[in-house]
C-alpha positions in Angstrom: 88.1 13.9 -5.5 87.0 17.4 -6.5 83.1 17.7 -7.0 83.0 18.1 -10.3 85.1 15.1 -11.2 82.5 13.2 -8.6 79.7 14.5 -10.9 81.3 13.7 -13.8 82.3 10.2 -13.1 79.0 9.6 -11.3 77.3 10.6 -14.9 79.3 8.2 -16.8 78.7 5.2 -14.8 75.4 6.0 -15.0 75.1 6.4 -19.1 77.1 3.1 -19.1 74.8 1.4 -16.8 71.7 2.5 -18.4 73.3 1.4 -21.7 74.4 -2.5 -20.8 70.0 -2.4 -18.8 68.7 -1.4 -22.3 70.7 -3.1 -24.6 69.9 -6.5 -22.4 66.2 -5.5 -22.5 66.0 -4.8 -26.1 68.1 -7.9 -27.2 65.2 -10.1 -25.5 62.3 -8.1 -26.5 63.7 -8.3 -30.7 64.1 -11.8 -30.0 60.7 -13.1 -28.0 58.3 -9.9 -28.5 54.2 -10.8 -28.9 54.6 -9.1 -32.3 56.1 -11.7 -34.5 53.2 -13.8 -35.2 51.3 -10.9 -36.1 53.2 -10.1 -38.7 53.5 -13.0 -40.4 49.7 -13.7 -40.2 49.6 -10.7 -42.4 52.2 -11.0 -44.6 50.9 -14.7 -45.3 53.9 -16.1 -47.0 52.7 -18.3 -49.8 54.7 -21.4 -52.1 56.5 -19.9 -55.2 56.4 -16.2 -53.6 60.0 -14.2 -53.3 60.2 -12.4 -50.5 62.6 -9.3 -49.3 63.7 -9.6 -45.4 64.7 -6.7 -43.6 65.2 -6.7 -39.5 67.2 -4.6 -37.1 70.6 -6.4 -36.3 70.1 -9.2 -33.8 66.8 -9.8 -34.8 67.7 -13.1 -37.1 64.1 -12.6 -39.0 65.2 -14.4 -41.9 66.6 -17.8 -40.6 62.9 -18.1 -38.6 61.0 -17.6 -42.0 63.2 -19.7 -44.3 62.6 -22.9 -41.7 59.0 -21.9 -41.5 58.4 -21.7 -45.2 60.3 -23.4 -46.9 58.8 -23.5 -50.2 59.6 -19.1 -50.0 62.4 -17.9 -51.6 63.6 -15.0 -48.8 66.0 -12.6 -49.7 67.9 -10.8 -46.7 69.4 -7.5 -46.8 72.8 -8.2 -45.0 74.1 -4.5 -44.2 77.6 -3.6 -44.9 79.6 -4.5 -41.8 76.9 -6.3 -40.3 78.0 -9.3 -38.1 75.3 -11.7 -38.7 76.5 -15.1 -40.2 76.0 -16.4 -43.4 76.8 -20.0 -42.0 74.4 -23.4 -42.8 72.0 -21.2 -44.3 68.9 -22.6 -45.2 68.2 -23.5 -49.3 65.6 -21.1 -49.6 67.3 -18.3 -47.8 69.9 -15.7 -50.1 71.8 -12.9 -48.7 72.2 -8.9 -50.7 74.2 -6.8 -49.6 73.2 -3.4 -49.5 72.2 -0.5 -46.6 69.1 2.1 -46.3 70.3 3.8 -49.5 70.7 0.9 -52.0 70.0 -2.9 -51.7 72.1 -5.0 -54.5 69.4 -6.2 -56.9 67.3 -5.2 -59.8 64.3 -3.4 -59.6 61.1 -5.3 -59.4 62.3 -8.4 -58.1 59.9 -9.3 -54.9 56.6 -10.0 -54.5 56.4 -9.0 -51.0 58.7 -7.0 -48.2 59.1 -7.9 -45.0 60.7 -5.7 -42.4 60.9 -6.0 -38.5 62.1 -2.9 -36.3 64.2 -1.9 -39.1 62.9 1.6 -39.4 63.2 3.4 -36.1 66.9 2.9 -35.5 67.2 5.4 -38.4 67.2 8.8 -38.8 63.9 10.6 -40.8 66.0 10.9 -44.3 67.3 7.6 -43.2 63.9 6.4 -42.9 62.6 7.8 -46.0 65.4 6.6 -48.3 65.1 2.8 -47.3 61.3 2.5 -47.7 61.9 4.3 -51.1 64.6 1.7 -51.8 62.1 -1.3 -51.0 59.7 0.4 -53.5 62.1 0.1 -56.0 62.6 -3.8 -55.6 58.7 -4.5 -55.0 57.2 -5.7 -57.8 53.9 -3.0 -59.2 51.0 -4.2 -56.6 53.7 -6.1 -54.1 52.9 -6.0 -50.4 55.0 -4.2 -47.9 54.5 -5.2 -44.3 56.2 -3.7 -41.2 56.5 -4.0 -37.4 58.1 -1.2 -35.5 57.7 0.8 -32.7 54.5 3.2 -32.3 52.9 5.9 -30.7 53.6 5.1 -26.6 49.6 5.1 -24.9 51.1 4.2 -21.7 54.1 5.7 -20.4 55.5 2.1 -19.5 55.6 2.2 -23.6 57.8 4.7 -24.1 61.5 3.4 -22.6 62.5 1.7 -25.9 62.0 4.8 -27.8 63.1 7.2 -25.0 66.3 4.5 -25.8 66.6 4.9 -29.3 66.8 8.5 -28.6 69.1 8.5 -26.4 71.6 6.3 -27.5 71.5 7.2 -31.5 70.1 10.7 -31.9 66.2 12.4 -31.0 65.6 12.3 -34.5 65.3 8.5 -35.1 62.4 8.3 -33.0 60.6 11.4 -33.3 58.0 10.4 -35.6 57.6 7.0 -34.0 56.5 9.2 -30.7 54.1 11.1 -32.8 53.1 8.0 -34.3 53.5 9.7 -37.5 56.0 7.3 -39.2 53.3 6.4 -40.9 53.3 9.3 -43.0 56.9 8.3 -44.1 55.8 5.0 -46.0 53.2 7.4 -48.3 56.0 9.6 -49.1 58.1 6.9 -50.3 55.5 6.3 -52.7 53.1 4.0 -51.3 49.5 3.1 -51.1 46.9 2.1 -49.0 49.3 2.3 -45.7 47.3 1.3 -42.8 47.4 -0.2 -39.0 46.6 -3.6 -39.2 47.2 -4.1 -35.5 49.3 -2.3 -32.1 50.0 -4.3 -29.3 51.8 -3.5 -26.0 55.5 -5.2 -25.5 58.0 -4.7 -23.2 59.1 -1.5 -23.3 56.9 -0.1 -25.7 54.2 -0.3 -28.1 54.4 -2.3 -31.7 52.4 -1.6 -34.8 52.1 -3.7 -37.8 51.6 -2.2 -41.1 50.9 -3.0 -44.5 51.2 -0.5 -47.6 51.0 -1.6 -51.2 53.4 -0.7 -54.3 51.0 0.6 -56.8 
């Protein structure tokens, strides 16, 4: 085999290799990370409340919050072409469709948004378009509360994102390495965005976030 073809087939396996470790890792890490309970400690669903869900595929978010509240009426954005199951929902749980650019419902209509790792699989105008979406369905002085992926402090933190970069473009995780997704949720129109908390996972670092719709 000619050098070239060597190098080229030896790059290949090793994309697809690197692909299949990260895709394992980050299945378990959506699925098990430390920063679940965080987030829902400050998002506080309360009885009566309606409640947008938003989570990166895989994630299953909403079926864990509709059993653990189940006086909440959730409301999950199921993405167009989007394999997740609709099957023995729970009573309290309802399905929109919609994407980043428009979810199926009128403005106004939730009292609080939840969203878990959906932002940094997305590209900046991505980013900017979906968290100006959500504003639209928040109700005037409804809660906003995120957990994605932060600035790295250790450089153990950074694979997830070095990841994301990799495998869907630089620009979705730019300004998660700059920690300066942040700045995002104020141009979509919101208040009083802030750090509630970071923790270390596997892979990376997690911030959750709360912002207000004034």
């Amino acid at each position: 085999m000619p050098t070239n073809s060597r190098s080229s087939f030896a790059r290949s396996m090793f994309g697809h290799l690197y692909r299949l470790v990260f895709q394992s890792a980050y299945r378990l890490m959506i699925r098990m990370g430390d920063w679940w309970e965080p987030l829902l400690q400050e998002a506080s669903p309360a009885s009566g409340e309606r409640i947008l869900e938003v989570s990166v595929q895989g994630c299953r978010a909403y079926a864990k919050l509709a059993r653990a509240y189940p006086t909440v009426s959730f409301f999950s954005l199921l993405r167009v072409g989007s394999k997740e199951t609709k099957l023995k929902s729970p009573s309290n749980l309802e399905f929109l469709q919609g994407d980043q650019y428009c979810i199926d419902c009128r403005a106004s209509s939730f009292d609080k948004a939840i969203c878990s790792l959906a932002l940094h699989p997305l590209s900046q105008n991505e980013k900017l378009a979906f968290l100006r979406e959500v504003r639209r369905v928040l109700r005037h002085g409804g809660m906003l509360y995120l957990a994605d992926f932060d600035q790295p402090l250790r450089p153990q933190e950074m694979h997830v994102l070095r990841g994301t970069a990799h495998m869907l473009g630089p620009e979705t995780a730019r300004r998660h390495l700059d920690g300066t997704w942040l700045e995002l949720i104020r141009q979509a129109g919101f208040t009083g965005v802030r750090r509630m908390t970071t923790a270390s996972v596997i892979g990376g670092r997690i911030a959750i976030v709360r912002a207000r719709r004034p």
